[in-house]
Phi, psi and omega in degrees: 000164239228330178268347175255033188295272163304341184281325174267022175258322199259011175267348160288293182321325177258355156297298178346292174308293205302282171343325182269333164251043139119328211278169175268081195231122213267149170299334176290328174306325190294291197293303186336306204303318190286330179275344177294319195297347195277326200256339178280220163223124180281347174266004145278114173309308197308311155331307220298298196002274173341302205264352168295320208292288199317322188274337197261342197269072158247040156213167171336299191277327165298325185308326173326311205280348162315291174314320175292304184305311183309277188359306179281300180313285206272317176276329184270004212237144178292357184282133185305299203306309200308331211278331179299298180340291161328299181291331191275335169297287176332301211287318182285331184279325158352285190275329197260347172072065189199138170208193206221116190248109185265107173276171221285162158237285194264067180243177192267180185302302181310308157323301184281329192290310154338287193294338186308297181309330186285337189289314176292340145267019178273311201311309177264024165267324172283302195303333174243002131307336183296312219246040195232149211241135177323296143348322176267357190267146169299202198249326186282339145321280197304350185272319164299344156293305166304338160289310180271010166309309172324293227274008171284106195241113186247127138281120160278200196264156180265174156216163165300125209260137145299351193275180180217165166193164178286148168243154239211103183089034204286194181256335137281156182253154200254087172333278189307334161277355176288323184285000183281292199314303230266295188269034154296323162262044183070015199112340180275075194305130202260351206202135176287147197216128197244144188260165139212169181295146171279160159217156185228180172284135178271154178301111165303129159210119176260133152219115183270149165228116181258067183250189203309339218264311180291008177303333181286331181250343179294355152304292174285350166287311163310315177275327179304346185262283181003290161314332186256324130345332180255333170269347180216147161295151172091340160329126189221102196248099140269138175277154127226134143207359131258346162206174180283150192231117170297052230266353197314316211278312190292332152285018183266077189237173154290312180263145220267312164339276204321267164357303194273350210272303215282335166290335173304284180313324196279336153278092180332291192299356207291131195083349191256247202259150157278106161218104196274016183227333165289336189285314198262333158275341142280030132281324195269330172315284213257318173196013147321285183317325272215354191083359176271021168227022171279111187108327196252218163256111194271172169190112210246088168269098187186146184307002182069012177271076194286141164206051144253225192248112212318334188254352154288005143270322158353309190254030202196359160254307194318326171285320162277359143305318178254345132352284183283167162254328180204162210216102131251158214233132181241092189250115222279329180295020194264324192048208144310331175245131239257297194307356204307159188201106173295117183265354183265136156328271197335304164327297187285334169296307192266356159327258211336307221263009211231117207258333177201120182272152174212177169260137139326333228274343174197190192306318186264354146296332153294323164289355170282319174298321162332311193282315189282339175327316202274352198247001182260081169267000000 
């Protein structure tokens, strides 16, 4: 278009830059970048910030030179478009108490001190997003709640294997190497040699619910199942909301948009009706029996609003009760408060079975799940 002209002119140029210190950045890169930028505000630094790292940025090890290239392009640079930008970012962050935190490489003493300040309110602007209920947040809350989301790493808990390898103190002693060993010296066992049980990670299961009632969280609980897909193995993320939807393959993209788009489209039902006792009875069905959920950790996010038959679900936690090693119901309507008591049919049918109640509801109830994972032995 003829009015985005300069901005995708001057987003070549800086593709341009990156590319001259080393990173691997492609013309389809370009353009993602110019249509995500289509869609943000381009006099916001933190955008541009953003939405280049995600998109120009695959590998670790390139963000230093990312960050050196923004810096020079965008805080240091003679390009006209780039310097306006620079000033309405200035102008905006004035008023609005907001900024953009780069990390530092090379910078002077004035530098850091600048940035010191900037990090600490950015620091306390995440800190009282943790504790803000997904429902209050604007929309440029939540793309900042999803950022930091990324950075979120669930451990499930581990268990003991029948398989065994060597250890140092094991609990059996490992015969067959003493005897390798033994007749390496002639016959003389010089040393004890010990076996122990192996351990793995038990199996992760999200089955989120995206119905009309869960429309304020099923967005961010779909990317916290993303985040969590990316970070541990063994991940498994279903939706339902008049039946279950498998979406694990459709999140497995690199870029976190792409995923969540393409998992949107495959649940058909998305916003509409509930029936959580039929979803979980096709989940126990179809692939509960089948072992994928034996040993592991289920984690059931959705409101209790049922409007099937109060004993098919019944019989259908009772069963994934026994099936799974532990069942947690992440209900957003729980909040904050410890006295919390389920007051929905649904709720009060699947209490008895449900092994750990926890909230949905913002940032920091998902990192208390995050935290309690390694610990359900």
């Amino acid at each position: 278009m003829p009015e985005d002209a300069p901005l995708v002119g001057m987003l070549v140029r800086f593709g341009r830059e990156l590319r001259s210190e080393g990173l691997a950045v492609g013309s389809g890169d370009i353009m993602t970048y110019a249509t995500a930028m289509a869609e943000l505000d381009p006099a916001d630094l933190a955008d541009l910030y953003w939405a280049g790292r995600s998109v120009l940025v695959s590998k670790r090890d390139d963000i230093t030179g990312y960050d050196r290239v923004f810096r020079r392009f965008f805080l240091g640079s003679d390009d006209p478009l780039a310097g306006v930008l620079r000033l309405n970012a200035e102008a905006r962050a004035q008023t609005s108490q907001a900024a953009l935190v780069i990390p530092a490489t090379e910078q002077t003493a004035d530098d850091q001190q600048g940035e010191e300040a900037m990090l600490g309110l950015m620091a306390s602007d995440a800190e009282a997003l943790r504790h803000k209920s997904f429902t209050a947040c604007t929309p440029a809350e939540l793309a900042a709640v999803r950022r930091i989301m990324t950075r979120i790493r669930l451990t499930p808990p581990r268990r003991r294997t029948r398989r065994t390898a060597p250890a140092r103190g094991g609990t059996a002693l490992d015969l067959r190497r003493m005897v390798r060993e033994s007749m390496r010296m002639h016959g003389e066992p010089a040393e004890l040699y010990w076996r122990a049980r192996k351990a793995r990670l038990r199996p992760l299961i999200l089955i989120l619910d995206v119905s009309g009632s869960m429309a304020d969280y099923s967005r961010n609980l779909l990317q916290f199942a993303y985040s969590a897909t990316r970070a541990a193995a063994r991940v498994e993320v279903f939706c339902f909301g008049t039946r279950l939807t498998r979406v694990t393959r459709e999140l497995d993209h690199r870029r976190p948009d792409d995923a969540l788009a393409l998992a949107a489209q495959t649940v058909f039902d998305w916003e509409g009706g509930t029936r959580i006792g039929a979803s979980l009875d096709s989940f126990v069905r179809q692939w509960g029996r089948r072992g994928l959920c034996r040993g592991g950790i289920v984690v059931i996010c959705s409101d209790g609003l049922d409007r099937g038959d109060p004993a098919v679900l019944d019989a259908a936690m009772e069963r994934l009760a026994r099936l799974s090693y532990r069942i947690v119901w992440m209900n957003p309507h729980k909040g904050s408060d410890p006295a919390f008591r389920p007051s929905t049919l649904g709720m009060m049918v699947a209490a008895p079975h449900i092994d750990l109640l926890l909230s949905g509801h913002d940032l920091s109830s998902l990192e208390e799940l995050a935290a309690l994972l390694p610990t359900l032995n």
